[in-house]
C-alpha positions as CSV (number, residue, x, y, z in Angstrom):
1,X,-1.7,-33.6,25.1
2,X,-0.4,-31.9,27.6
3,X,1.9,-28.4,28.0
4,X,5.2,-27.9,29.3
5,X,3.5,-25.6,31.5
6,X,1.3,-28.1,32.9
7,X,3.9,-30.5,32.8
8,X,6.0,-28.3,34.9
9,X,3.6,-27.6,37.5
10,X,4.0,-31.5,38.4
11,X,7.9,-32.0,37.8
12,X,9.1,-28.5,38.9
13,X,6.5,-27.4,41.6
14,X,5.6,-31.0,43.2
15,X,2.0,-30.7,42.2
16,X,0.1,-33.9,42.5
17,X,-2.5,-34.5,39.4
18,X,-5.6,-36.0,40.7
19,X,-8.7,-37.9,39.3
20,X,-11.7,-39.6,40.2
21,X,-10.1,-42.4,41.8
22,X,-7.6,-39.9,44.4
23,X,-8.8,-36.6,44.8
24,X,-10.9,-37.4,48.1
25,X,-7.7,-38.8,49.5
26,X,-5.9,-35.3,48.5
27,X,-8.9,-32.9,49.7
28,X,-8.7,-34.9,53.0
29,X,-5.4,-32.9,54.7
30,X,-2.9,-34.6,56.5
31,X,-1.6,-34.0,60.2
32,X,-0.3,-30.1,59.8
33,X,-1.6,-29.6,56.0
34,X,-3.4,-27.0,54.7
35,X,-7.3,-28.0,55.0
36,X,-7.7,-25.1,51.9
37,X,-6.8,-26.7,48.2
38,X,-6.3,-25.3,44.9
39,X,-7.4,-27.6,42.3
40,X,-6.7,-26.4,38.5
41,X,-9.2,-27.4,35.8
42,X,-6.9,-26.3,32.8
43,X,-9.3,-27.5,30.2
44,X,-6.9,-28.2,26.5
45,X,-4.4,-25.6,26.4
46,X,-4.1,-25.9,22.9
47,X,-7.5,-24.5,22.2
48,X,-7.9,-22.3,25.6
49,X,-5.2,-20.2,25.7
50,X,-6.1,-18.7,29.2
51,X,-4.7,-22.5,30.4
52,X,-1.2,-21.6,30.1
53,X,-1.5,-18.0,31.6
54,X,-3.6,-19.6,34.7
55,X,-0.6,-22.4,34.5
56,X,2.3,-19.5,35.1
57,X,0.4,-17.7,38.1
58,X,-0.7,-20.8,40.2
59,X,2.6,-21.3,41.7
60,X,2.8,-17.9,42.5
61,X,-0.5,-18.0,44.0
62,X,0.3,-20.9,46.2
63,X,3.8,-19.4,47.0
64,X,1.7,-16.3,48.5
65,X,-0.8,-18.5,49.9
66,X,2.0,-21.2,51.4
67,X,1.1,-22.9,54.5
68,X,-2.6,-21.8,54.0
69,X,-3.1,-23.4,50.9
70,X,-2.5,-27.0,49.0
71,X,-2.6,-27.0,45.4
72,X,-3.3,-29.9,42.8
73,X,-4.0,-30.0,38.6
74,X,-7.0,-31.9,37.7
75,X,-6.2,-34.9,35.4
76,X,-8.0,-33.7,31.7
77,X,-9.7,-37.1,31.6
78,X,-11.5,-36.5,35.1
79,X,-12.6,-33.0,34.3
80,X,-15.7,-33.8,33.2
81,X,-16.9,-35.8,35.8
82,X,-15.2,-33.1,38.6
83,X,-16.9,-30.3,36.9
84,X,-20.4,-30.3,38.7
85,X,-19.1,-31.2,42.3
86,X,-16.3,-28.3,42.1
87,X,-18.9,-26.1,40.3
88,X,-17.0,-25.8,37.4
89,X,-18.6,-24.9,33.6
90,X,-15.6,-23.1,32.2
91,X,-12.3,-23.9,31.7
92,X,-9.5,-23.5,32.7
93,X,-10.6,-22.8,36.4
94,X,-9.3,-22.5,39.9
95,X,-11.4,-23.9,42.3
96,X,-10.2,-22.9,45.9
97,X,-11.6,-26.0,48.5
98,X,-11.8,-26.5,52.2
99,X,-11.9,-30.1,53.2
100,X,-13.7,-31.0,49.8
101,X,-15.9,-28.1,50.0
102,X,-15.8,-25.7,47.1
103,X,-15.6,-22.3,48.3
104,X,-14.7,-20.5,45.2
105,X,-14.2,-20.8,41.4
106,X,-12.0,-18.5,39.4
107,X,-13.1,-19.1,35.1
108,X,-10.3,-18.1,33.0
109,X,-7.6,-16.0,33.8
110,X,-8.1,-12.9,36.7
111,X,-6.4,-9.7,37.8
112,X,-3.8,-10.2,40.4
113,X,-5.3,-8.2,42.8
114,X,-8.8,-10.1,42.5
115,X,-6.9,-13.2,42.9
116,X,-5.6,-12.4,46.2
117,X,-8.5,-10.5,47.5
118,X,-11.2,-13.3,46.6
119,X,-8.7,-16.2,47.9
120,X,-8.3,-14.5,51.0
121,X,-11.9,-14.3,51.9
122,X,-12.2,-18.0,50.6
123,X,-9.8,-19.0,53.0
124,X,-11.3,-17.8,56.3
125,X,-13.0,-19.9,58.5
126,X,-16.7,-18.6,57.9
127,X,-16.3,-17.9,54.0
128,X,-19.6,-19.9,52.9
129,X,-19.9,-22.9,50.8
130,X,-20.9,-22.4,47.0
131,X,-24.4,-23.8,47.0
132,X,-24.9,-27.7,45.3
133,X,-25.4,-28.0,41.9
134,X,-29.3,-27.5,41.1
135,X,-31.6,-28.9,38.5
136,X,-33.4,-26.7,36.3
137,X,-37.2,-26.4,37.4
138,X,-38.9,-25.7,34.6
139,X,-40.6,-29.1,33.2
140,X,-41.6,-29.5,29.9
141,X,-44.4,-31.4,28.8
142,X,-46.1,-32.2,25.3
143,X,-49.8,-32.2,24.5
144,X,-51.3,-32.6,21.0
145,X,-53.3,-30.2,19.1
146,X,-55.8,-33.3,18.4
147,X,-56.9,-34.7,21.1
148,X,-53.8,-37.1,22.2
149,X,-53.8,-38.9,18.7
């Protein structure tokens, strides 16, 4: 179930909801878009109460990055299989993008001012890629006390 919130990000601000299925088509900008996205992991706002506080703030977040910036809310039945490419283990997240590259992830709900500083810097043209999702390297094995019986 979703939120008026969430619902209103669609109706009222025009954002798109993607999924497994579309979001390479919406990372991929268009002739004069943004090559920058926003993409909202709002996790189930009725037990993460962040989700609706992130919810009020995106617009304004895309309104003071407009032009620089496309935004889009991650469809709750594709989180889980957009978490690990976007880098994202918390929710609700921002994850700012650049051509399908995540750049940076916001968990939870930030300060204004952090916001704006840390998009900024994820927008410029040599802000560095988060590094690929890595396997643990530790291996466990199991020996027996007798012997191998």
């Amino acid at each position: 179930m979703t939120s008026p919130l969430i619902a209103a990000l669609t109706a009222r601000y025009g954002l798109p909801t993607v999924d497994e299925t579309t979001i390479d088509a919406f990372l991929a900008p268009a002739a004069g878009e943004a090559e920058h996205t926003l993409l909202f992991f709002t996790g189930d706002p009725a037990t993460r109460g962040e989700t609706l506080d992130v919810a009020v703030v995106l617009p304004e977040i895309l309104a003071t990055f407009q032009h620089r910036l496309r935004g889009a809310v991650v469809a709750r039945a594709a989180e889980i299989a957009l978490a690990g490419r976007f880098r994202v283990v918390v929710h609700p997240s921002l994850v700012v993008t650049r051509r399908g590259d995540p750049v940076a992830v916001f968990p939870k709900i930030r300060d204004w001012s952090e916001y704006m500083a840390r998009i900024d810097a994820a927008l410029a043209p040599d802000a560095p890629v988060l590094p690929a999702e890595s396997r643990p390297r530790t291996e466990f094995t199991h020996t027996t006390a007798h012997g191998g019986e």
